[in-house]
C-alpha positions in Angstrom: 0.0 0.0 0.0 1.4 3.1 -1.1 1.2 5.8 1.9 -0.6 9.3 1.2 2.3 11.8 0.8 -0.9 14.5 2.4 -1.0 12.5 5.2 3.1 12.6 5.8 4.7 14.8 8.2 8.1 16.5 9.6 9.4 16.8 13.2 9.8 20.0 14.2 11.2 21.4 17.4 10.8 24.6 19.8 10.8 25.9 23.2 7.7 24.1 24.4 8.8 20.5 22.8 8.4 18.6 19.7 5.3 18.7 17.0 4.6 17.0 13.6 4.0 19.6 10.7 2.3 18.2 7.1 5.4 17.3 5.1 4.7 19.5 2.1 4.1 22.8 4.5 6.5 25.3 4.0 5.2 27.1 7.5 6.5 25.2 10.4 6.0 24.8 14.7 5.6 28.3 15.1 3.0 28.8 12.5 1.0 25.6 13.8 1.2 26.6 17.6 -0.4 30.1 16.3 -3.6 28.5 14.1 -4.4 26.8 17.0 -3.6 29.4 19.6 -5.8 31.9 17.4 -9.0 30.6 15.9 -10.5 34.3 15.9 -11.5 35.5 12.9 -10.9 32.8 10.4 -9.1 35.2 8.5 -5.6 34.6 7.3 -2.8 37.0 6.7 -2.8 35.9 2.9 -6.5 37.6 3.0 -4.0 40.6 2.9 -1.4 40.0 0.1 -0.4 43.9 0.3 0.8 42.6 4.0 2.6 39.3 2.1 4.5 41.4 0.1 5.4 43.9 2.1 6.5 41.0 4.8 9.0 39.6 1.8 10.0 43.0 0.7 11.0 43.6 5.1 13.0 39.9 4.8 14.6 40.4 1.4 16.0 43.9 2.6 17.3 42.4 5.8 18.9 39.6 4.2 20.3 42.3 1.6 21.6 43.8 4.8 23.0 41.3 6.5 24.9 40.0 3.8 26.7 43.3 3.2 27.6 43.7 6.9 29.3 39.9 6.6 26.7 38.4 9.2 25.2 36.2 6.0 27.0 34.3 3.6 26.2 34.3 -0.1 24.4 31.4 -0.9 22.2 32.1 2.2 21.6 35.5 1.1 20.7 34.7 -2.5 18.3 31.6 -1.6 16.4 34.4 1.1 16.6 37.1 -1.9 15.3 34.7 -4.6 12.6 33.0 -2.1 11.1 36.6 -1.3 10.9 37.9 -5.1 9.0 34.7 -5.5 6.7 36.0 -2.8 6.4 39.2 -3.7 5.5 38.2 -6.8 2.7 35.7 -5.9 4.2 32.4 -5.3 3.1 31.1 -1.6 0.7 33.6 -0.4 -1.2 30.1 1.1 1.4 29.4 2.9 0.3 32.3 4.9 -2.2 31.1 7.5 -2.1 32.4 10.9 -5.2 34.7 11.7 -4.7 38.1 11.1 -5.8 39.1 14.6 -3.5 37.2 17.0 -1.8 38.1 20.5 1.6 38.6 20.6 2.4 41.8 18.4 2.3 40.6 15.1 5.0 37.7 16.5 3.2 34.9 14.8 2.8 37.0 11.9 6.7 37.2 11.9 7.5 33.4 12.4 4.9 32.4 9.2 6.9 34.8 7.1 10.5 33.2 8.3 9.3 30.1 8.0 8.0 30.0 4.4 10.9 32.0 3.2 13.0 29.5 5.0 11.6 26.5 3.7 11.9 28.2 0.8 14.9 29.2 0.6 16.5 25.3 1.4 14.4 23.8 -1.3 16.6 26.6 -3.9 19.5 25.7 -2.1 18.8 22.3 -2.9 17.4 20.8 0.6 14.3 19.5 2.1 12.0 21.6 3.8 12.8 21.2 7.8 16.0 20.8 6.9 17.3 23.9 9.4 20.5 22.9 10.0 21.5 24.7 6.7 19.3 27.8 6.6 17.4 28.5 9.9 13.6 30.8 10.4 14.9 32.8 13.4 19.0 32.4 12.8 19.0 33.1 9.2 16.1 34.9 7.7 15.5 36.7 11.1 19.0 38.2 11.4 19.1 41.0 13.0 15.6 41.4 13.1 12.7 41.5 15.7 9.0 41.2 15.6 8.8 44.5 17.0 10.3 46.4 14.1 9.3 43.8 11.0 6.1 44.0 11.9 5.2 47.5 12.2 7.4 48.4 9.1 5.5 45.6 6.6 2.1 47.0 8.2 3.3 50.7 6.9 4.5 49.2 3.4 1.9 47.5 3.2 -0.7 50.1 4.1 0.9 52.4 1.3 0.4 50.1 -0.9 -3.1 49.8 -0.5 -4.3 53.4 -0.1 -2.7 53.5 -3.7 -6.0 51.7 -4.4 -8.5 53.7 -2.6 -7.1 56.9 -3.8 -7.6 55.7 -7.8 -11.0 54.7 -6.9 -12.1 58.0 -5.3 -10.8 59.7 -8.5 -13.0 57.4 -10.4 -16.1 59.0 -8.3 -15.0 62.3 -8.1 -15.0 62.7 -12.4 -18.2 60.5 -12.3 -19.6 63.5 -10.0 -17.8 66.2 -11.9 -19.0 64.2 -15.2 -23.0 64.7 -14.1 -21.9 68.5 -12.4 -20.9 69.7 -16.3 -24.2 67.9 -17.5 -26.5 69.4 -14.8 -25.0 73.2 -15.2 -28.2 74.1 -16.8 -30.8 72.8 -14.8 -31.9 75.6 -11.9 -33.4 73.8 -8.5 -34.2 75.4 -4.9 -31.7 75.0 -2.9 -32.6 73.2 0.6 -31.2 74.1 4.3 -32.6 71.8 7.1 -35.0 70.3 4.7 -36.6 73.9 4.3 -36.9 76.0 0.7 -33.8 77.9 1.0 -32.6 80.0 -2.5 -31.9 78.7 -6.0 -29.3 76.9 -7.3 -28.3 74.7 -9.9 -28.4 70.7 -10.1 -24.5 70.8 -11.7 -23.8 73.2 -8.5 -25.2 70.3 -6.1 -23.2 67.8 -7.7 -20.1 69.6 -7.9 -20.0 70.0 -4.2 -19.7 65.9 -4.4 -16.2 65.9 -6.3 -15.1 68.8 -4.7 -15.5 66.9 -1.4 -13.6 63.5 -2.6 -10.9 65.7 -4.2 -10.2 67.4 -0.7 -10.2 64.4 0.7 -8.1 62.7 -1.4 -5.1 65.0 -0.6 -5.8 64.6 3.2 -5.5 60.9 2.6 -2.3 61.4 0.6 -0.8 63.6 3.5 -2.1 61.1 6.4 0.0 57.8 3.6 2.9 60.1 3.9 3.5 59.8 7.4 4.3 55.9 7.0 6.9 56.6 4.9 8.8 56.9 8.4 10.1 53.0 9.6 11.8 51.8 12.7 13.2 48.6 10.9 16.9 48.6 12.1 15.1 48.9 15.8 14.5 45.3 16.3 13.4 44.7 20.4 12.3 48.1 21.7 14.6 50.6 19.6 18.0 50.5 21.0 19.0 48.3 17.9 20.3 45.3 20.1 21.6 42.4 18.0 21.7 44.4 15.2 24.8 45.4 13.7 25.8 49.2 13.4 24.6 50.7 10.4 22.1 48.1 9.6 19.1 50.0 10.0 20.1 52.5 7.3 21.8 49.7 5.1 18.4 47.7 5.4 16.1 51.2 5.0 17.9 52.0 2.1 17.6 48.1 0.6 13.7 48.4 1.4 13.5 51.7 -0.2 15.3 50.3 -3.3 12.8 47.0 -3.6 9.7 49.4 -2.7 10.3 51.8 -4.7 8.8 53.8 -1.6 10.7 57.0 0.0 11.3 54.9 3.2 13.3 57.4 5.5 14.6 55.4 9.2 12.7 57.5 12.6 15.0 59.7 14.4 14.2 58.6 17.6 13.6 54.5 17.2 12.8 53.9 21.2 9.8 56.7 20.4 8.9 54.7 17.0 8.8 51.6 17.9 6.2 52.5 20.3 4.1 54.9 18.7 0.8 54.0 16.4 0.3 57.4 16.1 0.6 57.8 12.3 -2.2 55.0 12.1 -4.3 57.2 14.3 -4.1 60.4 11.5 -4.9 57.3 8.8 -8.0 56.1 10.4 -9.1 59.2 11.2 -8.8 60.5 7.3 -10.7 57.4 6.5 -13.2 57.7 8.8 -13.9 61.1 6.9 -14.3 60.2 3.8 -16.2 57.9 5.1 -18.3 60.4 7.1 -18.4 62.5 3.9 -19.2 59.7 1.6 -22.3 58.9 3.1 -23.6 62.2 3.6 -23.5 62.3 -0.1 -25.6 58.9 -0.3 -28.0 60.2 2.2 -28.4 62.8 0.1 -29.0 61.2 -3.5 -31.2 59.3 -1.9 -33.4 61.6 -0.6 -33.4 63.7 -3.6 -34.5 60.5 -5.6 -37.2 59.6 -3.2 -40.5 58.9 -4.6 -41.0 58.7 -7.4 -44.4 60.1 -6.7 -44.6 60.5 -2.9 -41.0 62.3 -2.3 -38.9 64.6 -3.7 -38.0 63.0 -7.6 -35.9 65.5 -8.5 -33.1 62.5 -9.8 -33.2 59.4 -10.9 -30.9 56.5 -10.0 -30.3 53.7 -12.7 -32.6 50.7 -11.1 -29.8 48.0 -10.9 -32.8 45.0 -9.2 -35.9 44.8 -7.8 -36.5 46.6 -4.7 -39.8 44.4 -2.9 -41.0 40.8 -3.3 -44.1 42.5 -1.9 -44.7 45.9 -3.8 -44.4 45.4 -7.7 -42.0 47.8 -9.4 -40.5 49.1 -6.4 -36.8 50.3 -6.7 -34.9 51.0 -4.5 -31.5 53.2 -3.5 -29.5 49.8 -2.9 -26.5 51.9 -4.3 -26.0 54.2 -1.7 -27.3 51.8 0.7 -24.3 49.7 0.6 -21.7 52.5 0.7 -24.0 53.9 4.0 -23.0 50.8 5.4 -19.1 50.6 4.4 -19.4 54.0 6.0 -20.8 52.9 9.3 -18.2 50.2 9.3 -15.1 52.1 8.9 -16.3 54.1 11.7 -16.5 51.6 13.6 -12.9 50.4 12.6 -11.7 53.7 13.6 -13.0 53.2 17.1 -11.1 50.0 17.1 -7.4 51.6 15.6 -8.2 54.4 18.3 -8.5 52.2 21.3 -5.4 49.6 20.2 -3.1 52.7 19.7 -4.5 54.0 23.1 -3.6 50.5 24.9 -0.1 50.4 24.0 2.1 50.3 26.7 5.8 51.9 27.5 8.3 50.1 24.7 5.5 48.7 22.4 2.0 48.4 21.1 0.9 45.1 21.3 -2.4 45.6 19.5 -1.0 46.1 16.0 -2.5 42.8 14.4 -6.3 44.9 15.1 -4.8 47.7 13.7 -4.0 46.3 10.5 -7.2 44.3 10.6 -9.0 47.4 11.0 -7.1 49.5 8.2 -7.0 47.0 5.9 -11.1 46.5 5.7 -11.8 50.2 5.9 -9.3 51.0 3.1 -10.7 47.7 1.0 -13.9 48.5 1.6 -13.9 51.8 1.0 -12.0 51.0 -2.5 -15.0 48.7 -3.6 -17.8 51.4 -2.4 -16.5 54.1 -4.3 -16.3 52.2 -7.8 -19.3 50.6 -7.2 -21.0 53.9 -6.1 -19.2 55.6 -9.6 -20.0 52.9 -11.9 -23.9 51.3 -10.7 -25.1 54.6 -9.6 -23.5 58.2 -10.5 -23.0 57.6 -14.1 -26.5 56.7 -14.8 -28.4 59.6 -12.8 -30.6 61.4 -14.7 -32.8 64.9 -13.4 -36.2 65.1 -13.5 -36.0 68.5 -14.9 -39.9 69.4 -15.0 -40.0 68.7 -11.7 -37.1 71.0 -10.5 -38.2 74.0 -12.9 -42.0 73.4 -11.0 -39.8 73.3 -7.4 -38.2 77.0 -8.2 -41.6 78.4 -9.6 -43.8 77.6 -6.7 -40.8 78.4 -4.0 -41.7 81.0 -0.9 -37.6 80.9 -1.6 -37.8 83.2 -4.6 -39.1 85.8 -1.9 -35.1 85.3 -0.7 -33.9 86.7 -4.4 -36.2 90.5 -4.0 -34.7 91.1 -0.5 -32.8 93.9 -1.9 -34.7 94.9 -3.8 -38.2 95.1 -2.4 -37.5 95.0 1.9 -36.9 91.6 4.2 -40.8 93.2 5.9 -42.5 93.3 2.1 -40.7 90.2 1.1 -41.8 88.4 4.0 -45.0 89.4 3.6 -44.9 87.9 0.2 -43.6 85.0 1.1 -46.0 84.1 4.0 -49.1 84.9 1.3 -47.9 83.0 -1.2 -47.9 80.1 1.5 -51.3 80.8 2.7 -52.8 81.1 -1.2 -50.9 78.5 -2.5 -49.5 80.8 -4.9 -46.6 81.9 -6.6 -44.1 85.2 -5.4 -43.9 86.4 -8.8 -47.4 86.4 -9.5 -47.6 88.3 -6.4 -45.2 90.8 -7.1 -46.9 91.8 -10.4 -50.3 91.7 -8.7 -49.1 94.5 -6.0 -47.0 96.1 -8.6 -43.6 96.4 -6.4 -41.8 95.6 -9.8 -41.9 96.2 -13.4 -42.5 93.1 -15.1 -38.8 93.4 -17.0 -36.8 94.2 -13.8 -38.9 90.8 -11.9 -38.1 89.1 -15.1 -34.4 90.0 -14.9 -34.0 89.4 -11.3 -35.5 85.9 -11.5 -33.7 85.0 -14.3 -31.6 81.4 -13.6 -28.1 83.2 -14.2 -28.9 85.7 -11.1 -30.3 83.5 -9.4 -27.2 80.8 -9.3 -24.6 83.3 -9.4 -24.4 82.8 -13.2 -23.5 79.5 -13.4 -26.9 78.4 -14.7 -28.2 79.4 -18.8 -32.5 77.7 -18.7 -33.7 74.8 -17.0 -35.1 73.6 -20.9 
């Protein structure tokens, strides 16, 4: 009977005894003490492969370092190099399987990504896996490393890497919004303020206030990704650089910088950085306003698409399904219902990256695994809502232009317009009639003859009354 090579395993050894990994695993002891230690989310590191990479790019540069400051011979070097690029590019990201929120600081984290670089690494030098007499996880591909300044500086790589994303996806909204502000330029509507007739404006006005919103926002998020630019690799334990040799940190900043392709510059003060989640703070607190920002915009399209008898119907949203299995040919706002909720849940998240910076204590924050977890979703998320809010919702809004022409005719708002030119007393007056009667200012005004016909004509005409920026609502 020919034995199952799934079924066949390696001895592996560490402080707490002996334990049989699968054969073919290229994580080892470590690893499998951690998947069992930390059933939480059911969520593996690999879930993040902006995280894998950045964990590969962190080892590669260290070994790059290492090897220049004579600590690690040649072939060792090279078989760490060539095992990360194959990371980096892809290769192994299964291999990755301790939960992404685990206790420890990100240790567990650490000793997956040494182990599958080691295991490897000794296959390219021509050796089995477990073989770590000839290339070791912690000896070898940890060098002059510690958890405590890996972790944090993969979590910043890999954080940059992924607000890449979320910025090119808020420019995809913000010119879907600027798209429908140039199309809407024409079309004169009453502006509202605490849900109340307020003055006149113009549709492409309304929705140029959206793009100008994600634009500003984009360059507080670029300003808040800048900050992690600033690493405490070369720190390892709690920033006095201990087993580390001198000049290592810049030799393996400058290595990382080179693989990155990323401005890394090495922390003054690497006691103070190792410690210090404050940079994550700024991040989560930019997301959570776009966030904020972003669904203030939903609330609003969906208000002013509300109806489409019995509410406001000034828009249309594209119907993308059917909105009742009770009430035929309902549609609902499912759009901007779904990027409501991202919202609520990166606001959330931000509670959570403000508490685990918070509970840090003196040399180092233990709660960076949370952190991560939390960034990482918000940013994702976040990614997803605003193409999916661009492309199944903003591009296909249309105005229900009869409807907003009939909104600024039969506003009490217009009174707003003759202030200076017929008295606040006279237009109020006007204003509270036309509510009583259920009739128009303008009719008004030319009834009690406080204007000539031409000058009312003039002063009501869409390009005073939106500060020129509007030519007819037809």
């Amino acid at each position: 009977m020919v034995a199952d090579p799934a079924l066949a395993t390696r001895r592996e050894h560490d402080l707490l005894g002996d334990r049989d990994v699968p054969a073919d695993a290229y994580w080892g002891i470590h690893t499998l003490r951690a998947t069992e230690n930390f059933p939480i989310t059911g969520i593996p590191i690999s879930a993040y492969p902006h995280l894998i990479e950045a964990l590969a790019a962190v080892k590669e540069s260290a070994a790059v370092a290492n090897e220049r400051h004579g600590l690690l011979p040649e072939p060792k070097a090279g078989a760490i190099v060539a095992a990360c690029r194959e990371i980096r590019a892809g290769a192994l990201h299964e291999e990755f399987v301790v939960d992404v929120v685990q206790g420890g600081a990100g240790t567990s984290t650490n000793m997956n990504a040494n182990e599958v670089v080691a295991n490897r690494a000794l296959e390219l030098l021509g050796h089995a896996k477990g073989e770590y007499a000839h290339l070791h996880p912690n000896e070898d591909v940890n060098l002059s490393q510690s958890t405590n300044d890996v972790y944090p500086t993969a979590l910043r790589v890999a954080t940059i890497s992924a607000a890449r994303g979320l910025v090119e996806a808020m420019a995809v909204l913000e010119g879907a919004f600027a798209t429908k502000a140039a199309e809407f330029s024409d079309v004169v509507k009453m502006g509202r303020t605490q849900l109340q007739d307020a003055v006149p404006m113009t549709l492409g006005q309304e929705f140029s206030t959206y793009a100008v919103m994600l634009e500003e926002d984009r360059t507080r998020l670029a300003e808040a990704v800048a900050l992690l630019h600033e690493i405490n690799l070369g720190a390892t334990a709690i920033g006095t650089g201990l087993n580390a040799p001198a000049g290592y940190a810049e030799t393996a900043r400058g290595a990382l910088a080179e693989i990155t392709g990323l401005p890394l510059a090495t922390a003054a003060n690497l006691v103070e950085a190792t410690q210090d989640c404050g940079a994550f703070v700024q991040l989560s607190g930019v997301l959570k306003r776009i966030a904020v920002k972003l669904s203030k915009t939903c609330n609003d399209l969906r208000l002013l698409s509300s109806g489409p008898r019995a509410g406001l119907g000034e828009i249309n949203l594209p119907p993308v399904q059917a909105g009742s299995s009770i009430m035929p040919g309902k549609v609902n706002p499912v759009i901007p219902e779904v990027v409501n909720q991202v919202a609520f849940e990166v606001i959330g998240n931000d509670m959570t990256v403000t508490m685990a910076a918070e509970a840090g204590q003196l040399q180092l924050n233990a709660f960076e695994p949370v952190i991560l977890h939390a960034l990482s979703k918000s940013i994702a998320s976040l990614r997803a809502a605003c193409l999916t809010l661009a492309e199944r919702c903003v591009t296909g809004i249309t105005a229900n232009v009869d409807v907003l022409r009939a909104g600024v005719e039969n506003s009490i708002g217009l009174a707003t317009a003759l202030n200076p030119h017929i008295g606040y007393t006279a237009a109020t007056a006007l204003a509270q009639e036309a509510l009583r009667g259920n009739r128009g200012v303008a009719e008004l005004v030319l009834e009690r003859g406080l204007l000539p016909a031409d000058r009312l004509a003039e002063l009501l005409h869409p390009d005073h009354l939106t500060g020129g920026t509007a030519r007819s609502a037809n």
